[in-house]
C-alpha positions in Angstrom: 4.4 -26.3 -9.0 0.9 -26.2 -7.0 2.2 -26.1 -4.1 4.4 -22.8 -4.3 1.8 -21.2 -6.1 -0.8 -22.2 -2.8 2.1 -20.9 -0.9 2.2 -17.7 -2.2 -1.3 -17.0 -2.9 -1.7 -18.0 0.9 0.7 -15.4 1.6 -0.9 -12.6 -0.6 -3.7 -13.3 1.2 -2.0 -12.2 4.6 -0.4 -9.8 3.4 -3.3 -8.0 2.1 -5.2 -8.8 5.2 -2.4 -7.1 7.7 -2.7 -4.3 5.1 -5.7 -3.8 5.3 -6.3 -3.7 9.3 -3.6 -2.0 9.6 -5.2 0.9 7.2 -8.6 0.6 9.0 -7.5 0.5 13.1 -4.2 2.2 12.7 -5.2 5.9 11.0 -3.1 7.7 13.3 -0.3 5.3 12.8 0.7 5.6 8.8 -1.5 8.2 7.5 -1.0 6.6 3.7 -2.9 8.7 1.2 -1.7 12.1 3.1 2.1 11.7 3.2 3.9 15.4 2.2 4.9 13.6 -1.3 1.5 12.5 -2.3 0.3 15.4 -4.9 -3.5 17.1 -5.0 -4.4 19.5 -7.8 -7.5 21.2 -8.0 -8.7 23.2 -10.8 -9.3 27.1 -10.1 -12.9 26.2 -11.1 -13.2 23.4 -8.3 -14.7 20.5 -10.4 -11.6 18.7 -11.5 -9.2 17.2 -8.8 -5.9 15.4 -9.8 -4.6 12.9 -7.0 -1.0 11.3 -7.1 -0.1 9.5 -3.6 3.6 9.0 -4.7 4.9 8.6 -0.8 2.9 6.1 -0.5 3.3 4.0 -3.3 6.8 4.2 -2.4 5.7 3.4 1.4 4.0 0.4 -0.1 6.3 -0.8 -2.5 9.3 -0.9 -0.1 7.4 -2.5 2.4 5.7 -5.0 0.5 9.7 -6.1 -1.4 10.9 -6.2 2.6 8.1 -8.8 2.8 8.7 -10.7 -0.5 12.1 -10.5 0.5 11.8 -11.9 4.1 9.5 -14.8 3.1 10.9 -16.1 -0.2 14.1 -17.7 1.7 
């Protein structure tokens, strides 16, 4: 039982590092955070902003099952 659960935390761990260089050296790449279905909303007064990055989490969630996918067989 300890050992899947090393298994997979080792591979969360990857994961999450790949993730995050790719976010940091590869801007240009996959611009998450300002795909055309991610939704800003700014108040006509300017001090309340609403944020909703919907293309991405889809982005990330497909992505991330392809993984989960690949690497559970």
């Amino acid at each position: 039982m300890f050992e899947d659960m090393g298994k997979t935390l080792i591979l969360i761990g990857i994961v999450l590092v790949v993730l995050g260089l790719i976010m940091h050296f590869g801007r240009g790449l996959l611009d998450l955070g300002h795909l055309p279905g991610d939704f800003k909303w700014t108040s006509e007064s300017g001090h309340t902003t609403f944020y909703f990055p919907l293309a991405s989490c889809i982005v990330v969630s497909v992505v991330l099952s392809l993984l989960m996918r690949f690497f559970s067989k």
